[in-house]
CHARMM internal coordinates of N, CA and C (Angstrom, degrees):
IC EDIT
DIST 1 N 1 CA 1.4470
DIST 1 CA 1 C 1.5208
ANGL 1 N 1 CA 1 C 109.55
DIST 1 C 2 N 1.3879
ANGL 1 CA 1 C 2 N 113.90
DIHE 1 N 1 CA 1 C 2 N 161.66
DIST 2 N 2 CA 1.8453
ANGL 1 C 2 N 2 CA 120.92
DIHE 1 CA 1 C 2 N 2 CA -174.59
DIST 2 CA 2 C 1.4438
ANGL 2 N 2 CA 2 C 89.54
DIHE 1 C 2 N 2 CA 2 C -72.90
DIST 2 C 3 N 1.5097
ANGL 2 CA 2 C 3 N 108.37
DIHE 2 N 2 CA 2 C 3 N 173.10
DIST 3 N 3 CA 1.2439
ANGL 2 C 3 N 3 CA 108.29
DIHE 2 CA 2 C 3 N 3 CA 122.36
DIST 3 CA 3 C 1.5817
ANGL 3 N 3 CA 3 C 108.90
DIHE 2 C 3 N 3 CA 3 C -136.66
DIST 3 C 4 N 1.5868
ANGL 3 CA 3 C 4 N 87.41
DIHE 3 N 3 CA 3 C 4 N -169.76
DIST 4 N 4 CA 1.6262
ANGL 3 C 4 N 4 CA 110.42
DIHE 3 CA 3 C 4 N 4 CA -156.88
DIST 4 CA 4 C 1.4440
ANGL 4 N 4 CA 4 C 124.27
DIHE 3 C 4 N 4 CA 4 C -125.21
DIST 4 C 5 N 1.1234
ANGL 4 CA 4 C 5 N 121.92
DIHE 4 N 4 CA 4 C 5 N 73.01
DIST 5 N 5 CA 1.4739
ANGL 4 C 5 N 5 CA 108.52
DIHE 4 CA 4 C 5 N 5 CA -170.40
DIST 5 CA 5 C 1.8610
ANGL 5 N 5 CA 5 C 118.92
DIHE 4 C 5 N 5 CA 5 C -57.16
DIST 5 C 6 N 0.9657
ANGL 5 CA 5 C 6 N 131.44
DIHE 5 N 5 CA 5 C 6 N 145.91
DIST 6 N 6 CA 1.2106
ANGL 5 C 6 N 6 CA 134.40
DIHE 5 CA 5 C 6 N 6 CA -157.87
DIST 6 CA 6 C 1.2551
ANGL 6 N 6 CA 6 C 108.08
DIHE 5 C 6 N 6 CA 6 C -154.92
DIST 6 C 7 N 1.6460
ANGL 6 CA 6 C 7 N 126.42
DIHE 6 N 6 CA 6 C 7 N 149.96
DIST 7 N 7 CA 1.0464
ANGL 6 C 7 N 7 CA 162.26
DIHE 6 CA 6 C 7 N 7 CA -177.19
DIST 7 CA 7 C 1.3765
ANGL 7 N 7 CA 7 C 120.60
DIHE 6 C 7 N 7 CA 7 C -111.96
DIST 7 C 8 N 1.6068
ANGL 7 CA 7 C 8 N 120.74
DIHE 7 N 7 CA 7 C 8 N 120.48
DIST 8 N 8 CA 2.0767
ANGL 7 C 8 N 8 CA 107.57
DIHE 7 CA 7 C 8 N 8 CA -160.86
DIST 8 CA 8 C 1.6739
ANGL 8 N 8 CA 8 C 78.10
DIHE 7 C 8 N 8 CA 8 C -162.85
DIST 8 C 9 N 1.3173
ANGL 8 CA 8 C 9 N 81.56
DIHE 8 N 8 CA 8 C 9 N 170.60
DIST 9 N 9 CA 1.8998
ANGL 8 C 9 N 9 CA 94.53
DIHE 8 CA 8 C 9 N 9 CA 177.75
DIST 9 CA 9 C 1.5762
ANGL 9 N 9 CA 9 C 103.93
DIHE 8 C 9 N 9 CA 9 C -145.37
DIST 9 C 10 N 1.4470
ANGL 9 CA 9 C 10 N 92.56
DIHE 9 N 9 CA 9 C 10 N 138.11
DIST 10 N 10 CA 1.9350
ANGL 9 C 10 N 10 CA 87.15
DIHE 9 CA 9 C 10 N 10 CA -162.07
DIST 10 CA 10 C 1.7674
ANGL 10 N 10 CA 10 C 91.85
DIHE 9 C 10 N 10 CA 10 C -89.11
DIST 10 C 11 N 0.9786
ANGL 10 CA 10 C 11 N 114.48
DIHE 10 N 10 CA 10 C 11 N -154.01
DIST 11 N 11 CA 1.9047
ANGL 10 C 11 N 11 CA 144.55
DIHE 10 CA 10 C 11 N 11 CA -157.51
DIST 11 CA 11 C 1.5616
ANGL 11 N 11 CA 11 C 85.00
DIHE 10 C 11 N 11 CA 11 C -81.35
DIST 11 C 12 N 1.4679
ANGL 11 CA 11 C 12 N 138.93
DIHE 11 N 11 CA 11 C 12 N 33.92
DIST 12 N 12 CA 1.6045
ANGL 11 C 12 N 12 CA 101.48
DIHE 11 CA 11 C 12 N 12 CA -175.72
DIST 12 CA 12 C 1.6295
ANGL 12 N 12 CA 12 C 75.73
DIHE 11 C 12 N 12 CA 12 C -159.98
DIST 12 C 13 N 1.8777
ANGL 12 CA 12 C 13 N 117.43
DIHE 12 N 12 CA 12 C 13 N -8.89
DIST 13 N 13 CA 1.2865
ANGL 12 C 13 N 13 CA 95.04
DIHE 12 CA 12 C 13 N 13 CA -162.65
DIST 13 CA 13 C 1.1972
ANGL 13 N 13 CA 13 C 129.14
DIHE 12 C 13 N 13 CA 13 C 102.74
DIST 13 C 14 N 1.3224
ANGL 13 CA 13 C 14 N 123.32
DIHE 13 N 13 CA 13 C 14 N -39.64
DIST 14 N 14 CA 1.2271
ANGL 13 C 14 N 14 CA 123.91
DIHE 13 CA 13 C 14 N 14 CA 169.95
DIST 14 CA 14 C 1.9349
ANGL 14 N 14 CA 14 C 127.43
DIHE 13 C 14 N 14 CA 14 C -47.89
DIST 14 C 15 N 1.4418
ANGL 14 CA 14 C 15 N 111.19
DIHE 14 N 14 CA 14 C 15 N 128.84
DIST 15 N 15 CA 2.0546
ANGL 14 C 15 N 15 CA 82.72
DIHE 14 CA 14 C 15 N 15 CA 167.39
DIST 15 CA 15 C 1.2579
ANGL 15 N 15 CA 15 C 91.50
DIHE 14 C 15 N 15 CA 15 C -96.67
DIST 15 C 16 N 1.8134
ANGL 15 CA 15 C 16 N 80.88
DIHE 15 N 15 CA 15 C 16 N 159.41
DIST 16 N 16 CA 1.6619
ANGL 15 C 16 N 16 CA 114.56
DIHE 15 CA 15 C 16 N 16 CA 175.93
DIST 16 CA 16 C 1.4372
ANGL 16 N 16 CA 16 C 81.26
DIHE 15 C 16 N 16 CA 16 C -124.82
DIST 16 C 17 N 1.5936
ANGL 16 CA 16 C 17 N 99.93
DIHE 16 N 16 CA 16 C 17 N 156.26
DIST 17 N 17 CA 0.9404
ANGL 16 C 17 N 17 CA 131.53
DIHE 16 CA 16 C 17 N 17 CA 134.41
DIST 17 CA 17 C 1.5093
ANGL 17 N 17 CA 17 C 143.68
DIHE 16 C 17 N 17 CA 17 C -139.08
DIST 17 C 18 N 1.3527
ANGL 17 CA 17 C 18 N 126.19
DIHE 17 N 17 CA 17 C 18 N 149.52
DIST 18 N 18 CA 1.2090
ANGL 17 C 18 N 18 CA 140.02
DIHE 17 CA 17 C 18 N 18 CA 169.69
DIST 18 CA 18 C 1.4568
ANGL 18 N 18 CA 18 C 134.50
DIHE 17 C 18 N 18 CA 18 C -158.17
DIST 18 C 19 N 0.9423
ANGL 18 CA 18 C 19 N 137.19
DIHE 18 N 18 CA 18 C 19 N -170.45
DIST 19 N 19 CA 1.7069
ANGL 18 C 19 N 19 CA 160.50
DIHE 18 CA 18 C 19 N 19 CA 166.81
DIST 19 CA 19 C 1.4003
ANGL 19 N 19 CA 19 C 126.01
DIHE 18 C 19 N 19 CA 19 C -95.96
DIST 19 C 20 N 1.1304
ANGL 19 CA 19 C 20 N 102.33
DIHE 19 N 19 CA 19 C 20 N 102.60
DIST 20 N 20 CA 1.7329
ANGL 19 C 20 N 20 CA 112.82
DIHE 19 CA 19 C 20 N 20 CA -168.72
DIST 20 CA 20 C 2.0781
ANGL 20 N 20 CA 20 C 90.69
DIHE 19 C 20 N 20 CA 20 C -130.30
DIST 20 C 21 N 1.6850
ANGL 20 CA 20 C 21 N 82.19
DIHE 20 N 20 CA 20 C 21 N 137.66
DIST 21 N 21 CA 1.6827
ANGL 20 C 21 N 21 CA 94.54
DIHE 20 CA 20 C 21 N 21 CA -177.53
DIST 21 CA 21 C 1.7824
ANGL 21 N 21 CA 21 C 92.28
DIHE 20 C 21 N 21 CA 21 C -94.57
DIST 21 C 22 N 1.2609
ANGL 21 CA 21 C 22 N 108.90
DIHE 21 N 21 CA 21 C 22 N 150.49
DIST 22 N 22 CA 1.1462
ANGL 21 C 22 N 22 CA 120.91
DIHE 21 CA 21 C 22 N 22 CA 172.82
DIST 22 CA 22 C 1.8958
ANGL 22 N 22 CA 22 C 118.49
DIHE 21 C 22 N 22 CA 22 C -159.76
DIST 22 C 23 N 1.1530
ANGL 22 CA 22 C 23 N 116.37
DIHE 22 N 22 CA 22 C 23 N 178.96
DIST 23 N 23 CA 1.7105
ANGL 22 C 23 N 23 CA 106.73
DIHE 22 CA 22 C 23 N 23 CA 167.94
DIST 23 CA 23 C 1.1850
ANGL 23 N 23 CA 23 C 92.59
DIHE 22 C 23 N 23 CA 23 C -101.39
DIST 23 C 24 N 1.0391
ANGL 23 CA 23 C 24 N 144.42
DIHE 23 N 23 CA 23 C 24 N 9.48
DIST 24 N 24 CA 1.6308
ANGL 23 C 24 N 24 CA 129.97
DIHE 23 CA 23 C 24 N 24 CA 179.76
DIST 24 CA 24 C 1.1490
ANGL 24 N 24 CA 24 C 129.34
DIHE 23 C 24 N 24 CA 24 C -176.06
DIST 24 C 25 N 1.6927
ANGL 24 CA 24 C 25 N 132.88
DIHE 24 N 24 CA 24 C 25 N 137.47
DIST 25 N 25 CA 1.4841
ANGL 24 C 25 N 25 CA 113.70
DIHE 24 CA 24 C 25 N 25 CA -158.94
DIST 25 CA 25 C 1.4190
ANGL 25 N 25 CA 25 C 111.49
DIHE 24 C 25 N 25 CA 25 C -57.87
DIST 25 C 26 N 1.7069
ANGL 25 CA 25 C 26 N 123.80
DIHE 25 N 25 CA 25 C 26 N -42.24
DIST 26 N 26 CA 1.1128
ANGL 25 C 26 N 26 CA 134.71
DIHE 25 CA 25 C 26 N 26 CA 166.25
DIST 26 CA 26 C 1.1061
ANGL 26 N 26 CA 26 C 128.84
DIHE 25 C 26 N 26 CA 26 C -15.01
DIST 26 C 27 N 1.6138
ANGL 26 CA 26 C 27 N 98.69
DIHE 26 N 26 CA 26 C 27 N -55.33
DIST 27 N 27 CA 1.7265
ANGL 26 C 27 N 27 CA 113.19
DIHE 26 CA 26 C 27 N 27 CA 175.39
DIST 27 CA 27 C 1.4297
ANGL 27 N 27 CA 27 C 123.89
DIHE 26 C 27 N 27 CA 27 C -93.21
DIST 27 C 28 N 1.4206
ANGL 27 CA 27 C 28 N 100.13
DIHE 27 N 27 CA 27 C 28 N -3.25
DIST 28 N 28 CA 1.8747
ANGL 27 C 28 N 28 CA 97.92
DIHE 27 CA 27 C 28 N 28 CA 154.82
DIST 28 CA 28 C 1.7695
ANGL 28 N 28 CA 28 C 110.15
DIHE 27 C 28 N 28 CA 28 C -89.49
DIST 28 C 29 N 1.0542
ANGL 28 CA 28 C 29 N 96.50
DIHE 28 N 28 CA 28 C 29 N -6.83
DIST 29 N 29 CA 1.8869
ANGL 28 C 29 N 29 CA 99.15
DIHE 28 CA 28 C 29 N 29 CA 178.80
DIST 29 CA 29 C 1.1450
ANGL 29 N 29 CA 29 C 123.62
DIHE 28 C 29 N 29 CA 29 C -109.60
DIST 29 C 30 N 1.6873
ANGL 29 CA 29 C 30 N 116.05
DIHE 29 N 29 CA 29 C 30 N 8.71
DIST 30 N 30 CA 1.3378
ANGL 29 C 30 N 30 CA 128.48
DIHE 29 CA 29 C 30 N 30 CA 133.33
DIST 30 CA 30 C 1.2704
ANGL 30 N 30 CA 30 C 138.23
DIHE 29 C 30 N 30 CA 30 C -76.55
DIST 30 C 31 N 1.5333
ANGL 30 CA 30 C 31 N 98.36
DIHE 30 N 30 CA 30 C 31 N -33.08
DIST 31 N 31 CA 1.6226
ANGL 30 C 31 N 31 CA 107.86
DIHE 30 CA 30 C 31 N 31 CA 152.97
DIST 31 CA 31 C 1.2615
ANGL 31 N 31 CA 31 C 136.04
DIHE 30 C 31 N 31 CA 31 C -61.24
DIST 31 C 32 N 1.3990
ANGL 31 CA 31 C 32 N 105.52
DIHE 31 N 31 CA 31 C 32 N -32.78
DIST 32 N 32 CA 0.9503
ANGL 31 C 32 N 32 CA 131.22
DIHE 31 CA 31 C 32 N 32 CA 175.39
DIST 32 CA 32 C 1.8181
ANGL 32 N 32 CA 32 C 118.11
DIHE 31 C 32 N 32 CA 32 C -60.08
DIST 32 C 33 N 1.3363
ANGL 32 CA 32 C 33 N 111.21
DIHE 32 N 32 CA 32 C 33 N -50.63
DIST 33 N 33 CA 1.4205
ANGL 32 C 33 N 33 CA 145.94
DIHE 32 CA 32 C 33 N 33 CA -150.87
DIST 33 CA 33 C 2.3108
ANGL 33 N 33 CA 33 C 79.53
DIHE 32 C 33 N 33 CA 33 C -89.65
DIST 33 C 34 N 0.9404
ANGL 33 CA 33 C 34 N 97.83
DIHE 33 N 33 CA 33 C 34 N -49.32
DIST 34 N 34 CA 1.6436
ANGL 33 C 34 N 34 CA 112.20
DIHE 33 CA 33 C 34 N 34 CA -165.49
DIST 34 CA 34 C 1.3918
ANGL 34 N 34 CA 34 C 100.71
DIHE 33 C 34 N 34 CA 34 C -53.80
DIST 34 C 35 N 1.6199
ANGL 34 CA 34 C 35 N 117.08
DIHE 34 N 34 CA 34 C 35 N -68.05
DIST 35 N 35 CA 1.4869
ANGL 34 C 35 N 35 CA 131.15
DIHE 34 CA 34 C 35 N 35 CA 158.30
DIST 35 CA 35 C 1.4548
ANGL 35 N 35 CA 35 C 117.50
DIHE 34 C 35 N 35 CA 35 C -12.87
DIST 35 C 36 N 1.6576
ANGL 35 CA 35 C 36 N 101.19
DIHE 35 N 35 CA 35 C 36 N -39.12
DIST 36 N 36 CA 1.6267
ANGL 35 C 36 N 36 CA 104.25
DIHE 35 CA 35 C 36 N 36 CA -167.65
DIST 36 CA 36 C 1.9072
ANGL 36 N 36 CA 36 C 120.51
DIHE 35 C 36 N 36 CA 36 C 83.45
DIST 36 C 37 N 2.0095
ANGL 36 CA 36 C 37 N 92.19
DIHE 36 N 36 CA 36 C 37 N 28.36
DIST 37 N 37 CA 1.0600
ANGL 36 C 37 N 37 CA 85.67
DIHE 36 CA 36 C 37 N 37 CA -174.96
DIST 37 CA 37 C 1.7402
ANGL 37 N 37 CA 37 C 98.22
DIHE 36 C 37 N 37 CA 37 C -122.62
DIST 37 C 38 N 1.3442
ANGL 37 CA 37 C 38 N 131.50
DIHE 37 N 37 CA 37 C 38 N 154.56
DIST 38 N 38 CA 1.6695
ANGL 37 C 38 N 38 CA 126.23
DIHE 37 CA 37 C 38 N 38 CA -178.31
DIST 38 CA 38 C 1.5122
ANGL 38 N 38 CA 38 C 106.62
DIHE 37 C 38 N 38 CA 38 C -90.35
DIST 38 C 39 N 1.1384
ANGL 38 CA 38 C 39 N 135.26
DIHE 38 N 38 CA 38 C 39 N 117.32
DIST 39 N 39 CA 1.6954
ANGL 38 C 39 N 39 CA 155.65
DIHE 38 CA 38 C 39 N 39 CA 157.14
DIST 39 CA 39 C 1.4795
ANGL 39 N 39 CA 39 C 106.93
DIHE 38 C 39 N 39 CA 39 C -28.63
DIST 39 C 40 N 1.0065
ANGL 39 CA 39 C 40 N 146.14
DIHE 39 N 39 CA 39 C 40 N 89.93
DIST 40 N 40 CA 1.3684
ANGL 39 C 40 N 40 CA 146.24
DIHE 39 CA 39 C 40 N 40 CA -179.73
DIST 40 CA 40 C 1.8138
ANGL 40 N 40 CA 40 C 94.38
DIHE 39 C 40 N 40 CA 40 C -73.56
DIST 40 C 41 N 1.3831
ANGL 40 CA 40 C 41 N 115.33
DIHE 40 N 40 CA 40 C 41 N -65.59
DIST 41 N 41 CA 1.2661
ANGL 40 C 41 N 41 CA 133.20
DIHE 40 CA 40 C 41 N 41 CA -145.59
DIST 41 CA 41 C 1.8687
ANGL 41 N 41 CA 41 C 109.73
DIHE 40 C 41 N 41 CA 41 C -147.21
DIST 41 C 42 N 1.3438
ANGL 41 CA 41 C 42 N 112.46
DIHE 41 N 41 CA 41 C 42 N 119.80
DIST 42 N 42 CA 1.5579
ANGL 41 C 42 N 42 CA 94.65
DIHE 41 CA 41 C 42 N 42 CA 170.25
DIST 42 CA 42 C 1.8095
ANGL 42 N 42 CA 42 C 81.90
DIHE 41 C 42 N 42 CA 42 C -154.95
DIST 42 C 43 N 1.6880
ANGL 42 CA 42 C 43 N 84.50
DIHE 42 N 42 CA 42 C 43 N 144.20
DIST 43 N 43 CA 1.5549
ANGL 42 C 43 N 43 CA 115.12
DIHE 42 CA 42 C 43 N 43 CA 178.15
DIST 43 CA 43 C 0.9920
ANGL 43 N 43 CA 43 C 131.53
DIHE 42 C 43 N 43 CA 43 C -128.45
DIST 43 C 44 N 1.5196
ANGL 43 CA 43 C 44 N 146.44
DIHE 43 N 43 CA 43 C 44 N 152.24
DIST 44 N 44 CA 1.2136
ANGL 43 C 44 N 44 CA 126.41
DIHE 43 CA 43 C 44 N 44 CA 178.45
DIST 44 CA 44 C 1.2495
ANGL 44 N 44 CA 44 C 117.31
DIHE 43 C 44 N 44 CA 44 C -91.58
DIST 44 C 45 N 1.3393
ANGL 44 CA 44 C 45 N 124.93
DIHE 44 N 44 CA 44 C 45 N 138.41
DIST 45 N 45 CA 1.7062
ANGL 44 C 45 N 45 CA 117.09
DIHE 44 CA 44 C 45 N 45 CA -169.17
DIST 45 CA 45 C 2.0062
ANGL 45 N 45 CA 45 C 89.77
DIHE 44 C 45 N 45 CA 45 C -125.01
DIST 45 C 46 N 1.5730
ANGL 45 CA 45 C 46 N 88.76
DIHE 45 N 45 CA 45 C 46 N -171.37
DIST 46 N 46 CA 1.2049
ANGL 45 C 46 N 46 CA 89.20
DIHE 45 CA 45 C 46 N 46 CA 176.97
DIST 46 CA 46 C 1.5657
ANGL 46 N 46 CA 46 C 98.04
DIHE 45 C 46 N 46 CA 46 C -111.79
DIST 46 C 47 N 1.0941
ANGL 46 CA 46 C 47 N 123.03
DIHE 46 N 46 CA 46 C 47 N 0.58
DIST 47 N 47 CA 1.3237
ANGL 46 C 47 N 47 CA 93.99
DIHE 46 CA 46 C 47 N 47 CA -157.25
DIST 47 CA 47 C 1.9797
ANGL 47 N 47 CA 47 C 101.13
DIHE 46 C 47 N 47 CA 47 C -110.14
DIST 47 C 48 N 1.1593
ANGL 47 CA 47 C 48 N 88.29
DIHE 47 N 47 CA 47 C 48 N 147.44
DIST 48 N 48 CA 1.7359
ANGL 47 C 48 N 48 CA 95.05
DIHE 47 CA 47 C 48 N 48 CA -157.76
DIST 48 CA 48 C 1.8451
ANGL 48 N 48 CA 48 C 94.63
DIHE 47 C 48 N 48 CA 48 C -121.60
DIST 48 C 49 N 1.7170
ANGL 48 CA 48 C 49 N 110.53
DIHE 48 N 48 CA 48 C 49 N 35.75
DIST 49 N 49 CA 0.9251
ANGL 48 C 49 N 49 CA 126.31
DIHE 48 CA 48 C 49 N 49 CA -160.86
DIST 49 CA 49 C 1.5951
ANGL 49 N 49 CA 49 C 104.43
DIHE 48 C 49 N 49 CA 49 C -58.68
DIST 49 C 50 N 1.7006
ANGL 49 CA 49 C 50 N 129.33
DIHE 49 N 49 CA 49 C 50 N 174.53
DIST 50 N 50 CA 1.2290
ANGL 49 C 50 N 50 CA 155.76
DIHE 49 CA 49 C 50 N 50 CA 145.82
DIST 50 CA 50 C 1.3402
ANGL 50 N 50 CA 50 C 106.29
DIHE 49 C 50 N 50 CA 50 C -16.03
DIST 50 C 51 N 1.7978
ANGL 50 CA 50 C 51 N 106.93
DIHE 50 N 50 CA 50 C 51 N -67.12
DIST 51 N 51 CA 1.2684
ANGL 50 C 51 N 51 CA 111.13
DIHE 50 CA 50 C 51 N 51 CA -160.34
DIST 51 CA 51 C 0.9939
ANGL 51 N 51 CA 51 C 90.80
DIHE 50 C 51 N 51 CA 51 C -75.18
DIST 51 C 52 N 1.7831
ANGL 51 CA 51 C 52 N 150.74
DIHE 51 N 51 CA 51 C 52 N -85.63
DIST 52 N 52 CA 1.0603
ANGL 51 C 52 N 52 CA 122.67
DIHE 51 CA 51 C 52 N 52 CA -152.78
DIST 52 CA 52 C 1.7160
ANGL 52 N 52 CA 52 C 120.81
DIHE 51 C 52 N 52 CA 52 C -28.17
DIST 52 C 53 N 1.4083
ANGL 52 CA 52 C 53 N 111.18
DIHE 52 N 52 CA 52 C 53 N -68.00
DIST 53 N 53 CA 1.3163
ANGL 52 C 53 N 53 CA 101.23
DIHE 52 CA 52 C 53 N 53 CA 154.30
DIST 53 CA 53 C 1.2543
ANGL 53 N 53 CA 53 C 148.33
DIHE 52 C 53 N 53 CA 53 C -9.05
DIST 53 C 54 N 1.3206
ANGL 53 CA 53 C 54 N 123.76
DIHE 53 N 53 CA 53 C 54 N -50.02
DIST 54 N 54 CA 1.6937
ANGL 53 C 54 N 54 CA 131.32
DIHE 53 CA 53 C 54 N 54 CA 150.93
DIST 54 CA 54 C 1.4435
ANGL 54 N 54 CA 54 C 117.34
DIHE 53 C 54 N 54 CA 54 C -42.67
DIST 54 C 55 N 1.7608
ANGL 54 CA 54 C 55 N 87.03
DIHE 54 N 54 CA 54 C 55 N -48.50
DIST 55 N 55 CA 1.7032
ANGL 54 C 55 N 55 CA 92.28
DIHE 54 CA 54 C 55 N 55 CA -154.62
DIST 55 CA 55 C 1.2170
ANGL 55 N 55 CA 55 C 88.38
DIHE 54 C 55 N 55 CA 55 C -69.16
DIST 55 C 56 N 1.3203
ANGL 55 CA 55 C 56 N 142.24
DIHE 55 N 55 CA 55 C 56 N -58.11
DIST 56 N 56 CA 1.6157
ANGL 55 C 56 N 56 CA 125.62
DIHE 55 CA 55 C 56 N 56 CA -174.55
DIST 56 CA 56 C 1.3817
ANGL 56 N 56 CA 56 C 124.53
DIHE 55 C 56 N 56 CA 56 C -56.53
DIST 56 C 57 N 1.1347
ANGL 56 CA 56 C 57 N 114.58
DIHE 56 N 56 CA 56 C 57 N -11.34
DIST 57 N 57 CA 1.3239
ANGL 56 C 57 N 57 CA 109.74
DIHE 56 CA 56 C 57 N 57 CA 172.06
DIST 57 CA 57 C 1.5615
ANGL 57 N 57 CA 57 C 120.79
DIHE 56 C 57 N 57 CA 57 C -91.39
DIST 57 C 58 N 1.3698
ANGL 57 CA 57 C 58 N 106.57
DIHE 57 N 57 CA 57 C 58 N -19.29
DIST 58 N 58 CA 1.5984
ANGL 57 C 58 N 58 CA 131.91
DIHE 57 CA 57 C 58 N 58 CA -178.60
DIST 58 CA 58 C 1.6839
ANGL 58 N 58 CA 58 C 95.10
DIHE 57 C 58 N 58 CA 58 C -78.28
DIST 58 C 59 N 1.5041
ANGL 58 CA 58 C 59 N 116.33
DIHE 58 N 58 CA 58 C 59 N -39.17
DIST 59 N 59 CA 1.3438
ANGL 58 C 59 N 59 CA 99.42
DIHE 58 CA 58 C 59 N 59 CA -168.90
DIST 59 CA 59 C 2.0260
ANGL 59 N 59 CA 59 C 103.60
DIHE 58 C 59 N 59 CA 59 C -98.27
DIST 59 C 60 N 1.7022
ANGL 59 CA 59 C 60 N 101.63
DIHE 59 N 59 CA 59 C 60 N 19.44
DIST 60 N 60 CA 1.6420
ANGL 59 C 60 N 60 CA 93.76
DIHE 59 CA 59 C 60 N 60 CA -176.01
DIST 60 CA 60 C 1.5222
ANGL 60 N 60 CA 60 C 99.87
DIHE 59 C 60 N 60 CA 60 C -95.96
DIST 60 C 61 N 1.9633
ANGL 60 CA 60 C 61 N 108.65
DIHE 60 N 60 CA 60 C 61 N -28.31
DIST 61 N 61 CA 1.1847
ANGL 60 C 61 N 61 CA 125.55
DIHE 60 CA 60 C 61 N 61 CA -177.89
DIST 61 CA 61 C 1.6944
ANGL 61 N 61 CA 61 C 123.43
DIHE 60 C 61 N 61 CA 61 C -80.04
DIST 61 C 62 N 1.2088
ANGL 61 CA 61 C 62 N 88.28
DIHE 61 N 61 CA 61 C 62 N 6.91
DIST 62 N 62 CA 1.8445
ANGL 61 C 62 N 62 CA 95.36
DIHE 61 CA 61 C 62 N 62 CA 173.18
DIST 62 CA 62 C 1.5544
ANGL 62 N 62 CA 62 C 101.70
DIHE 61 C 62 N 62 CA 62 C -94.77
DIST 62 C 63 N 1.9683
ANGL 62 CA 62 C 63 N 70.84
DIHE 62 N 62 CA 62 C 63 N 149.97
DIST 63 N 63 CA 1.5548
ANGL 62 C 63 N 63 CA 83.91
DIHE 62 CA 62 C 63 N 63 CA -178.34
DIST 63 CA 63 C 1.2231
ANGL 63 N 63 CA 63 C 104.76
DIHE 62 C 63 N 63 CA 63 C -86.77
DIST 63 C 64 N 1.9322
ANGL 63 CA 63 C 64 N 100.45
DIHE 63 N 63 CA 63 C 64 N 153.53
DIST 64 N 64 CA 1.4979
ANGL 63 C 64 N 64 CA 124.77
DIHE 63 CA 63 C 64 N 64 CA -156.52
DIST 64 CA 64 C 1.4241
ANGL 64 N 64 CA 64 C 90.12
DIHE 63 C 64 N 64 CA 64 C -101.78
DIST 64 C 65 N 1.5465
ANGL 64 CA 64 C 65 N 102.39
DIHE 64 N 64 CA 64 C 65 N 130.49
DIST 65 N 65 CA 1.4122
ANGL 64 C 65 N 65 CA 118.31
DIHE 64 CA 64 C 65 N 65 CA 161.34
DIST 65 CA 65 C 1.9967
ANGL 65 N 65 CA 65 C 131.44
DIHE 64 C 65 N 65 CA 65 C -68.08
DIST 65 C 66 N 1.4253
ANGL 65 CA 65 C 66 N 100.35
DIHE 65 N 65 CA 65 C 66 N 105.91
DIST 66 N 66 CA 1.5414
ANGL 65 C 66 N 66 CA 102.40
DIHE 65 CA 65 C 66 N 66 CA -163.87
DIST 66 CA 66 C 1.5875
ANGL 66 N 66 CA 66 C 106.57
DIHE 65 C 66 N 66 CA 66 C -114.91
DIST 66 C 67 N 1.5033
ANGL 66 CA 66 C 67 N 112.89
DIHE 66 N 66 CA 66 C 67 N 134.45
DIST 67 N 67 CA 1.5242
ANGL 66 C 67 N 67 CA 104.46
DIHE 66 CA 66 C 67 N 67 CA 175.72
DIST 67 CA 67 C 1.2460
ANGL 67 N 67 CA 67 C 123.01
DIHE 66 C 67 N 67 CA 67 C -66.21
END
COOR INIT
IC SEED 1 N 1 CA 1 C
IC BUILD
């Protein structure tokens, strides 16, 4: 599968960014959208680097906000 580095802004405003593999930008911007974060920008890159890698794992290992 590609991936896509992308540009989104979570619930506070902030941008994030990172690299999420997906088959389609669509379906990184459901993930995206799922997270609870808005898609500014997503592209396909080549690089299916480490860091992206971290960063998804950094954002699987955060703590989840519960009422």
């Amino acid at each position: 599968m590609p991936f896509f580095a992308y540009k989104a802004r979570n619930g506070h405003g902030d941008l994030i960014e990172g690299i999420q593999e997906g088959p389609s930008s669509a379906a990184v911007a459901d993930v995206l959208f799922s997270g609870g974060m808005t898609p500014v920008q997503i592209e396909v890159t080549t690089k299916g680097s480490a860091e992206g890698q971290a960063s998804w794992l950094d954002r699987l290992q955060q703590e989840k906000i519960t009422k």
